[in-house]
Backbone as a ProteinNet text record, in pm:
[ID]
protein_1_A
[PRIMARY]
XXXXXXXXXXXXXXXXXXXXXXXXXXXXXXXXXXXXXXXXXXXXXXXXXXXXXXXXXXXXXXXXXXXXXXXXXXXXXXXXXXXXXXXXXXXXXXXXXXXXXXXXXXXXXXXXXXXXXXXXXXXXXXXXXX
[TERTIARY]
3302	3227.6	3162.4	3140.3	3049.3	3128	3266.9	3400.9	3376.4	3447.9	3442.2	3380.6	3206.8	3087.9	3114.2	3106.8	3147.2	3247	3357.1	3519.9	3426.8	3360.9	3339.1	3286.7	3168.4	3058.6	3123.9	3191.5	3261.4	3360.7	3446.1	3532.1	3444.8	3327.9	3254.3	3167.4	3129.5	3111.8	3223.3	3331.3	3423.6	3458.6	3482.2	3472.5	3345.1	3240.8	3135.2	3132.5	3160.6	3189.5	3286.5	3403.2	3523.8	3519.6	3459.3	3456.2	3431.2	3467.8	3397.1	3273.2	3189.2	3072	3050.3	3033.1	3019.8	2958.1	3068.8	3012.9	3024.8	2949.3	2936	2925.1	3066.2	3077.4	3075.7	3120	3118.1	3061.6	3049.6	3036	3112.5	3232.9	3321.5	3350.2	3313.1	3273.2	3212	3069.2	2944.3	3025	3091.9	3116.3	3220.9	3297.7	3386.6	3350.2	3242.3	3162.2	3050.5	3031.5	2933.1	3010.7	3118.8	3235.1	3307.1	3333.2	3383.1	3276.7	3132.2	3069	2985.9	3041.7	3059	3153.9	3262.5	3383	3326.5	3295.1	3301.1	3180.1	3055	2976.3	3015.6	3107	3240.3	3249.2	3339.7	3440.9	3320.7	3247.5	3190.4	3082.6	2970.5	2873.1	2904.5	2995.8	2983.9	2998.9	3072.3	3093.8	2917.1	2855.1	2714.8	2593.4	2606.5	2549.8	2557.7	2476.2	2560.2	2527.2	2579.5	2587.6	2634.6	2625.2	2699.4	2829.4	2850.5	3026.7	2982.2	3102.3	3044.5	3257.8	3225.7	3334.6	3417.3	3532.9	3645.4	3637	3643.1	3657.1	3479.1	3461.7	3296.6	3319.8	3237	3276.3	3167.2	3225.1	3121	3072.2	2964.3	2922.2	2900.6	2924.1	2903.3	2813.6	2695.9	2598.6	2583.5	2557.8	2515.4	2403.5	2306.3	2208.8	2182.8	2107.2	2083.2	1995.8	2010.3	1949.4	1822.5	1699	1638.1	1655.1	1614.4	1620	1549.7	1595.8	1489.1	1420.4	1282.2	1216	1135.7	1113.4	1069.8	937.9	829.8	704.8	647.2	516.2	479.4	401	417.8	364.1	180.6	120.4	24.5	-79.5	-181.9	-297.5	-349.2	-385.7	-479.3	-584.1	-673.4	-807.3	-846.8	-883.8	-938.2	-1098.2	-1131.8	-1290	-1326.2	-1475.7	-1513.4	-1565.5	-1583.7	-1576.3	-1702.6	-1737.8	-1848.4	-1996.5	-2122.9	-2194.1	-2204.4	-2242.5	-2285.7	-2381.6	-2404	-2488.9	-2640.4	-2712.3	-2877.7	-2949.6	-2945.9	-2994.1	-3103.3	-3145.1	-3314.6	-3380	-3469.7	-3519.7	-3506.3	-3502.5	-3526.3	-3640.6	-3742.6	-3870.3	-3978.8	-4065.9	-4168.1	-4279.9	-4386.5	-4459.5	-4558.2	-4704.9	-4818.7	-4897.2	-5046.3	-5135.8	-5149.1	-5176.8	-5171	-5107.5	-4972.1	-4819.9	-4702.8	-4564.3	-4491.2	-4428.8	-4355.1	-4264	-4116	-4040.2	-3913.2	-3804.6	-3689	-3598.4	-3520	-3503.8	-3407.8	-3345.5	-3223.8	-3097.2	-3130.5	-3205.5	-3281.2	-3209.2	-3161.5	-3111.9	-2988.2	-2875	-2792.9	-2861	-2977.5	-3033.2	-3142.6	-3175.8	-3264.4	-3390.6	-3465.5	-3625.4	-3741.7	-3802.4	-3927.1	-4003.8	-4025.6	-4113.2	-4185.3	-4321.9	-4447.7	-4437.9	-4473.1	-4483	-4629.5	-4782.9	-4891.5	-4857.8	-4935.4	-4951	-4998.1	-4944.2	-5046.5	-5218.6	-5292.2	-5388.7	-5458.9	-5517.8	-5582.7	-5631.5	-5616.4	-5693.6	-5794.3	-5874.4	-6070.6	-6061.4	-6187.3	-6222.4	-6291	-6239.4	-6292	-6437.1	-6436.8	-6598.9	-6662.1	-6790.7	-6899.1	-6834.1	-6889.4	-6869.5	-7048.3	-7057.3	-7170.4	-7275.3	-7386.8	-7474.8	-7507.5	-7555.5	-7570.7	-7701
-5020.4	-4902.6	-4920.7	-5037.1	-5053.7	-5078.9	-5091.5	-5062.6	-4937.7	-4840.9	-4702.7	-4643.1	-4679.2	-4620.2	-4707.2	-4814.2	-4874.3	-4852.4	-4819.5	-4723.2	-4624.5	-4469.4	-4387.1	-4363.7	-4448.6	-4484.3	-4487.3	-4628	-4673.1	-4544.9	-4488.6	-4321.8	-4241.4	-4196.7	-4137.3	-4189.2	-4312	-4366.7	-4355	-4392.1	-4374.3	-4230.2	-4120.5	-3983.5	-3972.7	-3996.3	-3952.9	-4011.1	-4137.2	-4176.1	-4195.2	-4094	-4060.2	-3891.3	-3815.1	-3710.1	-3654.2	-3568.3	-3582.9	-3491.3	-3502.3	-3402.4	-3295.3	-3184.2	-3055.9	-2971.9	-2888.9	-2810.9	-2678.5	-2569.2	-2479.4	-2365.5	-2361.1	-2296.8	-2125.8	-2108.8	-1932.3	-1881	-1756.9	-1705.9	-1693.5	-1715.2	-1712.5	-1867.1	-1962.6	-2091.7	-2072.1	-2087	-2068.5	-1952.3	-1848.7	-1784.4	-1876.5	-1931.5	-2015.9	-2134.8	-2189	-2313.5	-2271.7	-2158.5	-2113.4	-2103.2	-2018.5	-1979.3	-2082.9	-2187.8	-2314	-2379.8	-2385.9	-2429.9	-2320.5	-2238.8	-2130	-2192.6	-2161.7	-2237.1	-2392.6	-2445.3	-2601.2	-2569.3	-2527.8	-2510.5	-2427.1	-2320.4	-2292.3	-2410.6	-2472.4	-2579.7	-2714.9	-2752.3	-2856.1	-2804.4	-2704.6	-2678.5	-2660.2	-2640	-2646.6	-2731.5	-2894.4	-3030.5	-3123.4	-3052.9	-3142.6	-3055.9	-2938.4	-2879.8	-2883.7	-2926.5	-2930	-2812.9	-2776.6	-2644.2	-2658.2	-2609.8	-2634.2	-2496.3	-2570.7	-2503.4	-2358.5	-2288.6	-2110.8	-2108.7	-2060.5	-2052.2	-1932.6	-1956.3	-1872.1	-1721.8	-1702.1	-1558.5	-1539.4	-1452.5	-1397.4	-1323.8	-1308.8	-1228.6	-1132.7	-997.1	-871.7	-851	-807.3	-777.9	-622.4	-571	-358.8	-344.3	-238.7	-254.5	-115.6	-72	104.4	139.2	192.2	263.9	384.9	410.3	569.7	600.2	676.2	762	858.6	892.1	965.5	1107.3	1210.3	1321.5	1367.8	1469.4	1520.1	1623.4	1676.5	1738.3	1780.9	1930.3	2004.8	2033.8	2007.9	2020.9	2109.9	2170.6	2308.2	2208.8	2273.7	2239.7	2155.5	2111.3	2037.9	2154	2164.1	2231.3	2204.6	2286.9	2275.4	2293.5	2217	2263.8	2233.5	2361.6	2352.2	2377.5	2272.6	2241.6	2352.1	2411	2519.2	2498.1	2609.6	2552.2	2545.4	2424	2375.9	2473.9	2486	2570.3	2583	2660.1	2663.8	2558.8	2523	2439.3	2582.6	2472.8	2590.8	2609.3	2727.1	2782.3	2784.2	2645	2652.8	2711.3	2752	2822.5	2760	2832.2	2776	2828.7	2902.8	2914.9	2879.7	2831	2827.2	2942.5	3013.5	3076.9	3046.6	3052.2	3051.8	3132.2	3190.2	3246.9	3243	3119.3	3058.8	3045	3058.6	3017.4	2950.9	2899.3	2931.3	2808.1	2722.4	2582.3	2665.6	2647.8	2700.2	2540.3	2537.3	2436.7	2532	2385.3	2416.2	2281.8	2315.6	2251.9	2203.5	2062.1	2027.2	1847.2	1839.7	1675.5	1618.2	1725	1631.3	1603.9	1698.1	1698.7	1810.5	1806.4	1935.7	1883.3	1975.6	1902	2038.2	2048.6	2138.2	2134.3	2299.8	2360.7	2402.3	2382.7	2459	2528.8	2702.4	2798.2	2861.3	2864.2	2923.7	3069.5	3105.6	3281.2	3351.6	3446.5	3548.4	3576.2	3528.9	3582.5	3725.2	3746.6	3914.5	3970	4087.3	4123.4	4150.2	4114	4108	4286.7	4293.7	4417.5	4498.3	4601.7	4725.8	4683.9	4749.1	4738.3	4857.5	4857.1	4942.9	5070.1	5101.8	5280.6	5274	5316.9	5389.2	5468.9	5437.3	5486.1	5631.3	5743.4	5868.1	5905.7
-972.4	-934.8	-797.8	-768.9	-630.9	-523	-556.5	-447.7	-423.9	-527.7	-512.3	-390	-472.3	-375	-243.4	-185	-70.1	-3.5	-80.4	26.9	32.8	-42.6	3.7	133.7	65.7	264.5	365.3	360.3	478.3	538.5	467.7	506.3	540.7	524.7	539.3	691.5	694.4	813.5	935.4	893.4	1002	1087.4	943.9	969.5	1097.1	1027.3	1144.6	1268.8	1277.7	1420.4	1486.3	1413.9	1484.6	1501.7	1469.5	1454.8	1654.1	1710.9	1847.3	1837.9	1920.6	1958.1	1972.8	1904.1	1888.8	2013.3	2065.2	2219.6	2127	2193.8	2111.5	2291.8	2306	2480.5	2482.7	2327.4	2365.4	2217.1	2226.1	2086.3	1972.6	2019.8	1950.1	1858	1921.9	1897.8	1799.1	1812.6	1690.4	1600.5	1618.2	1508.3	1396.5	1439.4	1379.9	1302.5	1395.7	1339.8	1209	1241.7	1091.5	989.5	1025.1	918.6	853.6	938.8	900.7	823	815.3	748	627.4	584.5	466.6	417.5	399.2	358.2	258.7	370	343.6	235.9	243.8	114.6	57.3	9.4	-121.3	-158.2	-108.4	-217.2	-202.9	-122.1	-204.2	-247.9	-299.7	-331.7	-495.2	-524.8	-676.9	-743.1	-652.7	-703	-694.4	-620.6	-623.1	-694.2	-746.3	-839	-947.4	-1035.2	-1161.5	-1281.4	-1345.2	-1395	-1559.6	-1622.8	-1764.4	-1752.8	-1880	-1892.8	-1945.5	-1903.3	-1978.4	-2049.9	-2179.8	-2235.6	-2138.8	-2148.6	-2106.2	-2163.7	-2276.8	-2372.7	-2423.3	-2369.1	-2424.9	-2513.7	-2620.9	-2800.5	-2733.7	-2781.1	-2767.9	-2896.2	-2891.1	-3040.8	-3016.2	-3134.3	-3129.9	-3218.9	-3184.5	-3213.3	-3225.4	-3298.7	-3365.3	-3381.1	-3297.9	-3294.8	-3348.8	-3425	-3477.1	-3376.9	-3348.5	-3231.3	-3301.9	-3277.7	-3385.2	-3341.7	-3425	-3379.9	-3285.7	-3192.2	-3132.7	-3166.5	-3156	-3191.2	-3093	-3067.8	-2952	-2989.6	-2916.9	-2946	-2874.3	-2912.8	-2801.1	-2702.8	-2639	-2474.7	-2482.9	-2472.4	-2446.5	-2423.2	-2475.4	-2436.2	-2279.2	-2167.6	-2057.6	-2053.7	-2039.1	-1991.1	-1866	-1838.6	-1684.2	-1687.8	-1621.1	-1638.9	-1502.1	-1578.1	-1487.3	-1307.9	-1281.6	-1124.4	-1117.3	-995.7	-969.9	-986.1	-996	-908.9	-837.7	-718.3	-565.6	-539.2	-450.6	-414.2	-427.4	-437.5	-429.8	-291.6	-268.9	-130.6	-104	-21.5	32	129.9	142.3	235.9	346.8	451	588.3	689.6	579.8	648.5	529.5	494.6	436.7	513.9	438.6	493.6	445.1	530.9	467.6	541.2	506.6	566.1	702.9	790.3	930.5	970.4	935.3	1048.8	924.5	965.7	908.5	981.8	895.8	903.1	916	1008.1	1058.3	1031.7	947.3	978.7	1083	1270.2	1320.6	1341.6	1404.4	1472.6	1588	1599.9	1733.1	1759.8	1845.4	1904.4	1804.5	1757	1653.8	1500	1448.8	1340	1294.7	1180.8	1097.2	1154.9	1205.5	1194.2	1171.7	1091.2	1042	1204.2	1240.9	1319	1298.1	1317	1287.9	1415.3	1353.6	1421.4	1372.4	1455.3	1383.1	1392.4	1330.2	1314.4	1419.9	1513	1597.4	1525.5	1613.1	1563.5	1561.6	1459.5	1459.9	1616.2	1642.6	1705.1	1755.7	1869.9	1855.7	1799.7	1683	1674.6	1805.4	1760.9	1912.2	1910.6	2033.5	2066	2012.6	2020.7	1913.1	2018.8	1932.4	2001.5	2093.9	2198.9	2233	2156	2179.3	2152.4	2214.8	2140.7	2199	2206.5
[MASK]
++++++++++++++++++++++++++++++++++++++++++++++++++++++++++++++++++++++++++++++++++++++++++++++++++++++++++++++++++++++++++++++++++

């Protein structure tokens, strides 16, 4: 056995350093050299893999399913959930006796304005004396 393995080497040694140096000058080259090495892992890739045996004739087995009936059902109930409320509408003036808080639209945001009230008018003057 340790002949065997020792001729192999040695053939295997010689192969490689008799083999010449691989130029790879056109495309057509490398296309050949890939292809040539496809090939070569075909036929030796299944001798260094090892794999178990698969019989020649595969037995089918037949297998009979009852199928169940079909049966048509009514359609699924929908419910459609009610629509939102409105949002609730706040004032945009508060009022009081003395003047009145205004929301405006001031610098990119809401900001409360105090606006006071006009004040009353001075009462008339007395009437003259007669």
């Amino acid at each position: 056995m340790r002949r065997v393995i020792a001729s192999i080497a040695l053939v295997a040694l010689l192969l490689g350093v008799s083999a010449p140096a691989a130029q790879a000058g056109s495309s057509t080259d490398i296309a050949l050299g890939l292809a040539s090495f496809a090939v070569f892992n075909q036929v030796v890739g299944p001798l260094l893999r090892p794999h178990r045996a698969e019989a020649a004739y595969h037995r089918r087995e037949v297998v009979y399913v009852r199928e169940p009936r079909v049966v048509y059902a009514p359609p699924p109930e929908v419910y459609v959930a009610p629509a939102p409320a409105p949002p609730p509408v706040y004032p945009n003036v508060v009022q009081y006796p003395h003047g009145r808080y205004e929301l405006r639209w001031q610098y990119q945001q809401y900001v409360w304005v105090w606006i006071p009230a006009v004040p009353p008018p001075p009462p008339p003057p007395p009437a003259p004396a007669p």
